[in-house]
C-alpha positions in Angstrom: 20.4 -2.7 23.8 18.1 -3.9 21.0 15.2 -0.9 20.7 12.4 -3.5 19.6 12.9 -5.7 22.7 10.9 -3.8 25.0 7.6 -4.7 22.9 8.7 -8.3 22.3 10.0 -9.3 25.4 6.2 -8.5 26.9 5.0 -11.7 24.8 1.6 -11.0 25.5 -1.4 -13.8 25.6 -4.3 -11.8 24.4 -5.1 -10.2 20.4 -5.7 -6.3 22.1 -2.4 -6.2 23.6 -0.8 -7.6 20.1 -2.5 -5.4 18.2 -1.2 -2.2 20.3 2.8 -3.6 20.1 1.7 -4.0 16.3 0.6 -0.7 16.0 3.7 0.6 18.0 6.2 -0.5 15.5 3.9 0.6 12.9 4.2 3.9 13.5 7.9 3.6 14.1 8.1 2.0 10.7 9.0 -1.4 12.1 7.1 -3.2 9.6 8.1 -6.5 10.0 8.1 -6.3 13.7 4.4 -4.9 13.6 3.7 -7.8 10.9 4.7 -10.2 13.8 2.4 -8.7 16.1 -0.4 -8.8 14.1 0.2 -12.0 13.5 -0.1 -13.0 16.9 -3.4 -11.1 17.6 -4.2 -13.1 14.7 -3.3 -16.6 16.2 -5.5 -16.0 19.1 -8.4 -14.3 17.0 -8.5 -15.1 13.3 -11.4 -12.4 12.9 -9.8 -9.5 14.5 -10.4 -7.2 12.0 -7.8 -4.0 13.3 -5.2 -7.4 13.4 -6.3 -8.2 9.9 -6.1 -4.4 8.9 -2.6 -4.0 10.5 -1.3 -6.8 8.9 -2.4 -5.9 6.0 -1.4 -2.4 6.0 2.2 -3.6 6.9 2.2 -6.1 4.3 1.2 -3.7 1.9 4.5 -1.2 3.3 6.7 -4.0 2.6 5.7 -4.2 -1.1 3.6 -7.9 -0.3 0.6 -7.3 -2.3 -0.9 -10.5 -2.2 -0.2 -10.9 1.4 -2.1 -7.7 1.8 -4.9 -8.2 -0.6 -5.5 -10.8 1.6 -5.9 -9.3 4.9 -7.3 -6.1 3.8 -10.2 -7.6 1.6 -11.0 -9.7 4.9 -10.8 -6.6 7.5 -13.3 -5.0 5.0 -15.3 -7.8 5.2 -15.1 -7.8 9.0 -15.8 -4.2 9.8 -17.4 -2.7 6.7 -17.6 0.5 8.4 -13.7 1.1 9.1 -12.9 4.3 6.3 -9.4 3.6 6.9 -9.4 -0.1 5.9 -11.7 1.1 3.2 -8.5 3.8 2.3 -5.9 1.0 2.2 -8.1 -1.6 0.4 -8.1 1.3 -2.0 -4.3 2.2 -2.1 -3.8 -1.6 -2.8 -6.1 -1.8 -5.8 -4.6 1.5 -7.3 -1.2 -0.6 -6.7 -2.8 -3.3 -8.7 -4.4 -1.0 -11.3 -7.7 -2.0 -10.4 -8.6 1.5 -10.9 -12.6 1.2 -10.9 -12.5 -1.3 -7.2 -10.2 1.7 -6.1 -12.2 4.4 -6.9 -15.3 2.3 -5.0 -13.2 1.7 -1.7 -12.2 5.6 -1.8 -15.9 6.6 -2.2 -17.3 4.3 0.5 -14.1 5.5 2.6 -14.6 9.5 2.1 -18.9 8.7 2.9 -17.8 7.0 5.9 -15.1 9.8 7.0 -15.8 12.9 5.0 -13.0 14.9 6.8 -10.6 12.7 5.2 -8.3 14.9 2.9 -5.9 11.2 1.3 -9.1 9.6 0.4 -10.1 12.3 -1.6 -6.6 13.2 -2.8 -6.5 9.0 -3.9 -10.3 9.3 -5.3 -8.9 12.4 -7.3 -6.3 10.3 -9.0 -8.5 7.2 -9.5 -11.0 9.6 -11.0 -8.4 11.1 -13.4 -6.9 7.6 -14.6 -11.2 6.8 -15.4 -11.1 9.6 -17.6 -13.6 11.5 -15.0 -12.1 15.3 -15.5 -14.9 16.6 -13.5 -15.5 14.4 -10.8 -11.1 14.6 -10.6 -11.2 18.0 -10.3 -14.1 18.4 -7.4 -12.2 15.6 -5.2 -9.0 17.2 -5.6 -10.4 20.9 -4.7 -12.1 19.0 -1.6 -8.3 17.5 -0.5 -7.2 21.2 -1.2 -10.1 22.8 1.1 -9.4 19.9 3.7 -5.8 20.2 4.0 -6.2 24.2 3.9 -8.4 23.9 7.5 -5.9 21.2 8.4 -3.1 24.1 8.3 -5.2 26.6 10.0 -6.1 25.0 12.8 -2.8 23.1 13.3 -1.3 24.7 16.4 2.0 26.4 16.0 5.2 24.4 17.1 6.6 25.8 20.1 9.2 27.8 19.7 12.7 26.8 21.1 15.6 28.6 22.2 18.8 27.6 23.3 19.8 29.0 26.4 22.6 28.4 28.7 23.0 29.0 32.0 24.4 32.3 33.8 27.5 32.2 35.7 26.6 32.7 39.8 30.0 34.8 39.9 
């Protein structure tokens, strides 16, 4: 049984439903399958900006950066106020090296979502590479402090133990 026909076979009619199979195979790494998805979302609403942000995300994954330049820049454009749109409009122009317009997404991203420890980390980087020591330094102690609470407050993973069962004699 093929894994990925469960989303496919629903062939949905409407962009919301699109964008969820989309993001389904994203996280599963399917980027081509999610790239479809999007795709369709897309078909029935060209300004859908999470379709135009998942496309481009998963063009971006599968090393299309003009495909992605192009659907990220318009999901920004769309929803100005999406930090994670705002993070992989960033990524891209790092990819690029268009090191200044990365370091702009990654700022407006980490005002947007200040709790958001890869922006910084990526705003750390694109401040190093601008020869900006100081500024560097403070975003990459922020990523540190972030990811620190991160741990802390990250449950622990249940603990398993392999048991079998006792004989009834």
């Amino acid at each position: 049984m093929n894994r990925k026909a469960p989303f496919r076979s629903l062939k949905p009619s409407w962009p919301e439903l699109e964008n969820y199979i989309g993001s389904c195979h994203r996280a599963r790494g399917e980027w081509s399958e999610a790239a479809s998805a999007f795709e369709g979302a897309l078909a029935a609403a060209p300004d859908n900006s999470a379709a135009r942000f998942g496309l481009g995300s998963a063009a971006l994954a599968l090393g299309d950066l003009g495909r992605a330049s192009i659907h990220l820049e318009r999901a920004v454009a769309l929803d100005p106020g999406n930090p994670h749109a705002l993070y992989k409009l960033g990524r891209l122009h790092a990819l690029q090296d268009r090191t200044a317009e990365a370091a702009r997404a990654f700022e407006r991203a980490v005002e947007l979502q200040p709790e958001f420890p890869r922006a910084h980390y990526n705003l750390a980087l694109a401040y190093r590479r601008l020869h900006r020591p100081a500024e560097a330094e403070r975003e990459l102690e922020t990523f540190r402090a972030q990811q620190a609470r991160q741990e802390k407050e990250r449950p622990p993973a249940p603990e398993f133990r392999f048991t079998l069962p006792e004989d009834e004699e």
